[in-house]
C-alpha positions as CSV (number, residue, x, y, z in Angstrom):
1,X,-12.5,8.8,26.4
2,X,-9.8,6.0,26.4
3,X,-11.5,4.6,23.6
4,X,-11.8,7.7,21.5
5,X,-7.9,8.7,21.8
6,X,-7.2,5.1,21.0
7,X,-9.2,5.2,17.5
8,X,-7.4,8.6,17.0
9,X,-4.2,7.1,17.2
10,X,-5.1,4.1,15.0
11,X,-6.9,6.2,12.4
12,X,-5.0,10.2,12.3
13,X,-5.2,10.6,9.0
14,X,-9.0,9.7,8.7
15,X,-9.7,12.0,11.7
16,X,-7.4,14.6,9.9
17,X,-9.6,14.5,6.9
18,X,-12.7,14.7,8.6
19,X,-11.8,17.6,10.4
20,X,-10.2,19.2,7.5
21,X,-13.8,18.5,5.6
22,X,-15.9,19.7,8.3
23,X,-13.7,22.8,8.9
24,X,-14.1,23.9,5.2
25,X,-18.1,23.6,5.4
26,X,-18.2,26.5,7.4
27,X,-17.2,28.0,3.9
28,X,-18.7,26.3,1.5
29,X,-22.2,25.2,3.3
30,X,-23.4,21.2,2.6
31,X,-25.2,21.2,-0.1
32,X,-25.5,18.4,-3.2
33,X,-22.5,19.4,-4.6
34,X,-20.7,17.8,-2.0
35,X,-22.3,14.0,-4.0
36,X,-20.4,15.5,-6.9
37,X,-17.0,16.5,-5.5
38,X,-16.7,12.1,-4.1
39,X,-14.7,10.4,-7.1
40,X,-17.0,7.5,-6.7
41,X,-15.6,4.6,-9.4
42,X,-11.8,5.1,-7.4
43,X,-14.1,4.0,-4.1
44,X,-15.9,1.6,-5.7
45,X,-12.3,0.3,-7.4
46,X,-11.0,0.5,-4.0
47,X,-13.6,-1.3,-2.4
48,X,-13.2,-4.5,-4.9
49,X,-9.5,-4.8,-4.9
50,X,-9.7,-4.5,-1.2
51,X,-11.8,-7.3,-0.5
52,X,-10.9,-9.3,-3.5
53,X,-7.2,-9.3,-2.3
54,X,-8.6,-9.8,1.6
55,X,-10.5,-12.9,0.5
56,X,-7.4,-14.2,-1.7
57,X,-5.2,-13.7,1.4
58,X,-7.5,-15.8,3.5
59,X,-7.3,-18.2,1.3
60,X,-3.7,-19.0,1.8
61,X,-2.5,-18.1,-1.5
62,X,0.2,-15.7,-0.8
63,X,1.4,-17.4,1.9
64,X,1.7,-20.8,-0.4
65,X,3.7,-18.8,-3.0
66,X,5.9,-17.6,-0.3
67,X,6.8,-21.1,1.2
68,X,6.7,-22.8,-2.2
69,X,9.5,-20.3,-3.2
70,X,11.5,-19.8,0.2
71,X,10.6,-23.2,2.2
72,X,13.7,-25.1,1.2
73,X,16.7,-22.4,0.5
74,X,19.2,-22.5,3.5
75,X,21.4,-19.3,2.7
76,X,20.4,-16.2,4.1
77,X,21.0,-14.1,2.1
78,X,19.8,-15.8,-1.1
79,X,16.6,-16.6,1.1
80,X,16.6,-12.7,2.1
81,X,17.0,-11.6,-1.2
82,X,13.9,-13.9,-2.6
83,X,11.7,-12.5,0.0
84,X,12.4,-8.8,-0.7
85,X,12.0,-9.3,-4.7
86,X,8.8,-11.1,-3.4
87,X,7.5,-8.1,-2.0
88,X,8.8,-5.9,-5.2
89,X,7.2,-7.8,-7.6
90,X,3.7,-8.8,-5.9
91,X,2.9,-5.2,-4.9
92,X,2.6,-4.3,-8.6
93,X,-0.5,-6.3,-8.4
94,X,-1.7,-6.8,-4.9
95,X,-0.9,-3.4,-3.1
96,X,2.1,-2.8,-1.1
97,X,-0.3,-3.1,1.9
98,X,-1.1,-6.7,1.2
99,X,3.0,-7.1,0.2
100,X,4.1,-6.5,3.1
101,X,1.1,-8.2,5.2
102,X,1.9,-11.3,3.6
103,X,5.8,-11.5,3.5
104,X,6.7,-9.4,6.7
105,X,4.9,-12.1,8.9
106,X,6.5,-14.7,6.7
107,X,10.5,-13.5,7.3
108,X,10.0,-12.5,10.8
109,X,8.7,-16.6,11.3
110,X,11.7,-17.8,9.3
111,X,14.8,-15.5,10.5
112,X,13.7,-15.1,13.5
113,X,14.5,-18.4,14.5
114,X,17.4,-19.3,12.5
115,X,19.1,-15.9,11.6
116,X,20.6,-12.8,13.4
117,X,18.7,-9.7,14.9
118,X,20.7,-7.7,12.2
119,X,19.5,-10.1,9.4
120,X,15.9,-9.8,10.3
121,X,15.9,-6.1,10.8
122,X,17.4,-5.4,7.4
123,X,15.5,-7.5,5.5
124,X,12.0,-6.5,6.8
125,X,13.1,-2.8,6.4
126,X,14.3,-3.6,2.3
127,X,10.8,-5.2,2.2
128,X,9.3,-2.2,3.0
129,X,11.0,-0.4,0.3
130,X,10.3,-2.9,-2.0
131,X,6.4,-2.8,-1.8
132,X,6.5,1.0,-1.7
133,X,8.7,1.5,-5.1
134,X,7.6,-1.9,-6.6
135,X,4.0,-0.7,-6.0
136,X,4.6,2.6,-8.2
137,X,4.7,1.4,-11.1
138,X,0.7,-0.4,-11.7
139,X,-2.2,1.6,-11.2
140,X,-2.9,-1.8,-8.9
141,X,0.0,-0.8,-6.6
142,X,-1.5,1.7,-4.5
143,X,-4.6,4.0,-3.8
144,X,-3.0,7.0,-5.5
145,X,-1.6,5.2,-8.3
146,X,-5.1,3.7,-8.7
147,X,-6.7,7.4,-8.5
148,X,-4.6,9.4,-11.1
149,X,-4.7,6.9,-13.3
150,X,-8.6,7.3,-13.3
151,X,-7.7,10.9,-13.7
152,X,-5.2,10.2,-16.5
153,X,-6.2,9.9,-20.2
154,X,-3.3,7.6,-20.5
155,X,-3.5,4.0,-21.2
156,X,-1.6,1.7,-18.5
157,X,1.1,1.3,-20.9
158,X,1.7,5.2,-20.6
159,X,1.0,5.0,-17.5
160,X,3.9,2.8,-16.7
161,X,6.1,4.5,-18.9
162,X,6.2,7.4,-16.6
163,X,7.3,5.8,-13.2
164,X,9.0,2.9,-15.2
165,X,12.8,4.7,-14.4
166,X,11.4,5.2,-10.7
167,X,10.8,1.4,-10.3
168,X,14.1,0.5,-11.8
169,X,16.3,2.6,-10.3
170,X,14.7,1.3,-6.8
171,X,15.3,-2.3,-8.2
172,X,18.8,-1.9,-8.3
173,X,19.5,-0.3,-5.9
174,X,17.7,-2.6,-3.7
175,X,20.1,-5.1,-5.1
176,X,23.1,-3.6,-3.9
177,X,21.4,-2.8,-0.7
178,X,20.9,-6.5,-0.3
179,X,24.9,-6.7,0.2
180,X,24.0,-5.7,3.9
181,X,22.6,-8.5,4.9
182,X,25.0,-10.8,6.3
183,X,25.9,-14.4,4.4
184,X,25.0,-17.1,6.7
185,X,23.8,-20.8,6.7
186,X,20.3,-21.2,8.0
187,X,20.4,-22.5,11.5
188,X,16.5,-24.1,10.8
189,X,14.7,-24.9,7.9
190,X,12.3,-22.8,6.3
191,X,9.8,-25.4,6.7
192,X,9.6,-24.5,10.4
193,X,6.9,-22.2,9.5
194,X,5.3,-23.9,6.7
195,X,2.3,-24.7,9.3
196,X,2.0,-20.9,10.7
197,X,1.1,-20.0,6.8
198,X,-0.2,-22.5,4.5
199,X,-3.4,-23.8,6.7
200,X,-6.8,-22.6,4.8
201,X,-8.3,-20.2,7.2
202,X,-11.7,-21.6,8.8
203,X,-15.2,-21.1,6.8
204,X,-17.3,-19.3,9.1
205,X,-20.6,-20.5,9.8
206,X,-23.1,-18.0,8.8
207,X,-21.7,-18.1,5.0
208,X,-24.6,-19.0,2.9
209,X,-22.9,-21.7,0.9
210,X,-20.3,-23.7,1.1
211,X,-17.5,-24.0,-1.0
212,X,-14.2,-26.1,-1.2
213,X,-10.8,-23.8,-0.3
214,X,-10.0,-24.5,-4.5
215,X,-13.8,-23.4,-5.5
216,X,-13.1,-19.9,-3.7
217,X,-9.8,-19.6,-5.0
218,X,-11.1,-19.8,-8.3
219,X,-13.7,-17.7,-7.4
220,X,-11.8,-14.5,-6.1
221,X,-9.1,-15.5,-9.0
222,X,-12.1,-14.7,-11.4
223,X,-12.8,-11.4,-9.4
224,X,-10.0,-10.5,-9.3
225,X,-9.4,-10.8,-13.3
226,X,-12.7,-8.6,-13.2
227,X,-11.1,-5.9,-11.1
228,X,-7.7,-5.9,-13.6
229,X,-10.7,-5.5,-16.3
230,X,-12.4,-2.2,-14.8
231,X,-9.1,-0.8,-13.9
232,X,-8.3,-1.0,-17.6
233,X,-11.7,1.1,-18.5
234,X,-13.0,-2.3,-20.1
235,X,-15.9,-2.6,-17.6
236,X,-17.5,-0.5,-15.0
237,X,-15.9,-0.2,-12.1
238,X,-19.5,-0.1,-9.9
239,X,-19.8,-4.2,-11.5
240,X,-16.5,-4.8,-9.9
241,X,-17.5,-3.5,-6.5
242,X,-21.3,-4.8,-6.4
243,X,-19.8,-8.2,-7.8
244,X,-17.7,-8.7,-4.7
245,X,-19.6,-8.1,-2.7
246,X,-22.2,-9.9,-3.7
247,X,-19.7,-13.2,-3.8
248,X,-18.7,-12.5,-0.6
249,X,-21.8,-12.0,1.3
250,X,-22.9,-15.6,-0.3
251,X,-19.3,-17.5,0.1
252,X,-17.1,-15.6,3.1
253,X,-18.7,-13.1,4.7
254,X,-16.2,-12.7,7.6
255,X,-14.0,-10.6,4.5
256,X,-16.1,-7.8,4.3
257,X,-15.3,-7.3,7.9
258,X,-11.7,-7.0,6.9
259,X,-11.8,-4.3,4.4
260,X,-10.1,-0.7,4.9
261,X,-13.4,0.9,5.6
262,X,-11.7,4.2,7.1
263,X,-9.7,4.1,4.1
264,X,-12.8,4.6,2.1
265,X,-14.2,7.3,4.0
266,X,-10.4,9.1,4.4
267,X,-10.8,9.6,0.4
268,X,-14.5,10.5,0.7
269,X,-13.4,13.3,3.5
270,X,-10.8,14.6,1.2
271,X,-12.4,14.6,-1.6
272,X,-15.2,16.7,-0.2
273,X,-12.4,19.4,1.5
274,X,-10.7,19.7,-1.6
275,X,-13.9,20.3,-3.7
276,X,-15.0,22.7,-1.1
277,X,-11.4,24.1,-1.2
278,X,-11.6,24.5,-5.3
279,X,-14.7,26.4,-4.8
280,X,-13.3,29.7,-3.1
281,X,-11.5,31.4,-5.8
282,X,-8.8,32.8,-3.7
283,X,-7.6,29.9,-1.7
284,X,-7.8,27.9,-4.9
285,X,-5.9,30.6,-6.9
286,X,-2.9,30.3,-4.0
287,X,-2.5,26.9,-3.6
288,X,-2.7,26.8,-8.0
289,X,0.0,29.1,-8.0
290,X,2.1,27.2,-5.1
291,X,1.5,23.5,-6.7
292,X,1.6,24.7,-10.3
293,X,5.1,23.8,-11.9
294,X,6.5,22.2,-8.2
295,X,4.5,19.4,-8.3
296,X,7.4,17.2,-7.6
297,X,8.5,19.1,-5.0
298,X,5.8,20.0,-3.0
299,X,3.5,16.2,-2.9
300,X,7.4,15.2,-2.1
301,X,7.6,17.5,1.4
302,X,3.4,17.1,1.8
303,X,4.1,13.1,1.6
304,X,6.7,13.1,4.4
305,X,4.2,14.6,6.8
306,X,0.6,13.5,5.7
307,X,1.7,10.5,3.6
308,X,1.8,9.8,0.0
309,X,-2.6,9.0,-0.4
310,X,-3.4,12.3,1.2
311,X,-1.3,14.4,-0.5
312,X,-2.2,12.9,-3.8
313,X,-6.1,13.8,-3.2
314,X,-4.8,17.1,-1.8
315,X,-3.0,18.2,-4.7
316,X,-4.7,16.7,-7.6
317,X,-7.0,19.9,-8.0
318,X,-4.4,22.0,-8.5
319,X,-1.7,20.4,-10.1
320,X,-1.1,21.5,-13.8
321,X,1.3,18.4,-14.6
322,X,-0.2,15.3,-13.3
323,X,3.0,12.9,-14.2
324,X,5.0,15.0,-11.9
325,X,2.9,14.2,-8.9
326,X,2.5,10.7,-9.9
327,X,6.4,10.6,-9.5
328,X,6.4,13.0,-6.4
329,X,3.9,11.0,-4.5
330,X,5.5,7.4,-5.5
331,X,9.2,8.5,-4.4
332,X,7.5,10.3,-1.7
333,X,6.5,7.0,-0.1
334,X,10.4,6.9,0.9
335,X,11.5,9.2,3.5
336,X,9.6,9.2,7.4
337,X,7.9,6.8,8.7
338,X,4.7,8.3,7.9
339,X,4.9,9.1,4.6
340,X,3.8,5.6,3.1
341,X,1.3,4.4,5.6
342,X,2.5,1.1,4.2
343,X,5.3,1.1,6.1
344,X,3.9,1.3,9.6
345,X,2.8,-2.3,9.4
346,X,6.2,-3.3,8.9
347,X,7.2,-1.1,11.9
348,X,3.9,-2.5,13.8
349,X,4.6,-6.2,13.3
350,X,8.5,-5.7,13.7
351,X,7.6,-4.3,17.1
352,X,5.1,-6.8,18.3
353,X,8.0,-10.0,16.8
354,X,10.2,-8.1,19.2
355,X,8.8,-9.0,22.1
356,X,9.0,-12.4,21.3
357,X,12.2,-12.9,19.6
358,X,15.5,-11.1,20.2
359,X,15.7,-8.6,18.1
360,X,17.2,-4.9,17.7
361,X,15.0,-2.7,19.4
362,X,12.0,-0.6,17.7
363,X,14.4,2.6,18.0
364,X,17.4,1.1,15.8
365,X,14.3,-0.4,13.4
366,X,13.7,3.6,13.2
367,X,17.2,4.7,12.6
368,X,18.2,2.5,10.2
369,X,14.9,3.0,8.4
370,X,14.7,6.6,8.3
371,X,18.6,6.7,7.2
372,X,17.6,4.2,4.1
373,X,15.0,5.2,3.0
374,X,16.1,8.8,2.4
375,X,19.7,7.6,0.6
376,X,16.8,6.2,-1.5
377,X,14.5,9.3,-1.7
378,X,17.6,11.1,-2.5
379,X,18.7,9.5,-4.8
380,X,15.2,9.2,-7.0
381,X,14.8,12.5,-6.4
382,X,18.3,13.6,-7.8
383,X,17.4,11.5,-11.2
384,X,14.3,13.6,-11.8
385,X,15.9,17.0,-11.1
386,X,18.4,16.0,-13.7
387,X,16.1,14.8,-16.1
């Protein structure tokens, strides 16, 4: 039992699916069609970029970048400022999952030890806004982004068009939120945690060959290149997925361990309760008629409570204007804690740093989260009611 309400807890919006799936097959009995309703080219998409960017991440990569560009500033806030655009920009290509894996752990190794509580709270919480409107703008960024666009008939130029205000609006005001963070002289160097981050994670043993740390970065660089290639509709997106996981189970099998599988089966689970959903004309003719012409609004409200991937698989069946709800699930990231799922790592490895280092407590984290990110969901919000 104790295990059972523990995996609840870690995965409630996977359990929420499947119950919401299950629930609706007492209506629409299992049958084939369920094969149909699973979008399978956005799992196998997924899948790649998932264990691509896992394998990339165990290399060291992203942690090299970040002390190559932050190991040797000594003002805070300059140093501050470097990480957050870090975690803008990367999350266009690398998720705002893997953003904020990679640079979270990073700033919480070098403030912690050579800033204020206030610095490192601040700056891990404008990371975390950073990812989730720097993410919006790539079909790369995040899941949702990376399922409409499969949806869309627009190219990725189009594509970025249409959040492209979204993502600069968020840049700057990022920048001015930056002038929170107090100026002050490092008390340490950022080389202090140079060895925390740029050590080449062990080669475990059952790998079937063995390659050099620079061999398997070339490697999963040329994946990677192969995932940007299906995304684009140039290739397949079933070669992307087989193709990693082919490489890995020869090179670093240890990474497939490491991908999001409950990710994977969250979309499956909603993708089969909205296809059973679309299937009884009267509960598909209401939720038409409430979604139709509020997209904004509504994946908005649905992304505060359920999160921003959810309510994109949701509400895709019945949205009439798709870029609305590409804008209302990408600003509705902002907002509760809950409504990028991104954002409770932050809030997890915050918490767990804070038991180590004096920091504010988990409840100010919170407040001061909550009370930014909506000045920032308001104002986005305000720009497309008056456009």
């Amino acid at each position: 039992m104790k295990y059972i309400l523990s995996f609840i807890r870690s995965e409630t919006v996977f359990c929420i699916a499947t119950m919401c799936a299950i629930a609706s097959a007492f209506f629409v009995h299992p049958s084939l069609n369920y094969i149909s309703y699973i979008d399978w080219n956005t799992l196998f998409i997924l899948f790649a970029l998932m264990s691509v960017i896992a394998a990339l991440r165990d290399c060291g990569v992203f942690d090299r970048m970040a002390y190559v560009l932050c190991g040797h500033i000594h003002k805070s806030r300059i140093l501050c400022t470097v990480l957050i655009m870090l975690s803008f920009f990367s999350s266009m290509l690398i998720t705002n999952d893997v953003a904020l894996l990679t640079f979270v752990p990073f700033s919480l190794a070098i403030l912690g030890t050579s800033t204020n509580g206030k610095t490192v709270l601040l700056t891990v919480i404008l990371e975390t806004i950073a990812a989730n409107t720097g993410s919006m703008l790539t079909p790369l960024g995040n899941p949702q982004n990376l399922f409409l666009f499969s949806k869309m008939e627009a190219g990725i130029g189009q594509f970025m068009m249409m959040i492209m205000l979204y993502s600069a609006i968020s840049f700057i005001l990022l920048f001015l939120s930056i002038r929170l963070i107090p100026g002050m002289h490092l008390s340490v160097s950022g080389t202090a945690a140079q060895t925390d981050f740029t050590s080449a994670k062990e080669k475990p043993k059952e790998n079937l060959l063995k390659l050099s740390g620079t061999a398997q970065e070339l490697i999963y660089t040329a994946l990677f290149i192969l995932c940007l290639l299906c995304v684009l509709r140039i290739i397949p997106k079933w070669i992307a997925a087989a193709s990693a996981f082919t490489v890995l189970m020869i090179i670093n099998r240890k990474i497939l361990k490491s991908v999001d599988y409950m990710l994977l089966l969250t979309f499956a689970a909603f993708f089969i309760f909205t296809g059973n959903i679309a299937s009884i004309p009267s509960i598909k003719g209401f939720l038409e008629n409430a979604v139709s012409g509020h997209e904004f609004e509504v994946s908005v409200l649905c992304s505060q409570v359920i999160s921003n991937v959810p309510a994109t698989l949701l509400l895709y069946p019945f949205a009439k204007d798709t870029q609305s709800l590409l804008i209302g699930v990408n600003v509705g990231g902002l907002g509760t804690l809950v409504a990028s799922l991104a954002s409770l790592i932050s809030f997890k490895l915050y918490s767990s740093a804070s038991k180590k280092i004096p920091l504010p407590s988990s409840r100010m984290y919170l407040t001061v989260f909550t009370v930014l990110n909506l000045i920032f969901l308001a104002i986005l919000s305000g720009f497309f009611i008056l456009l």
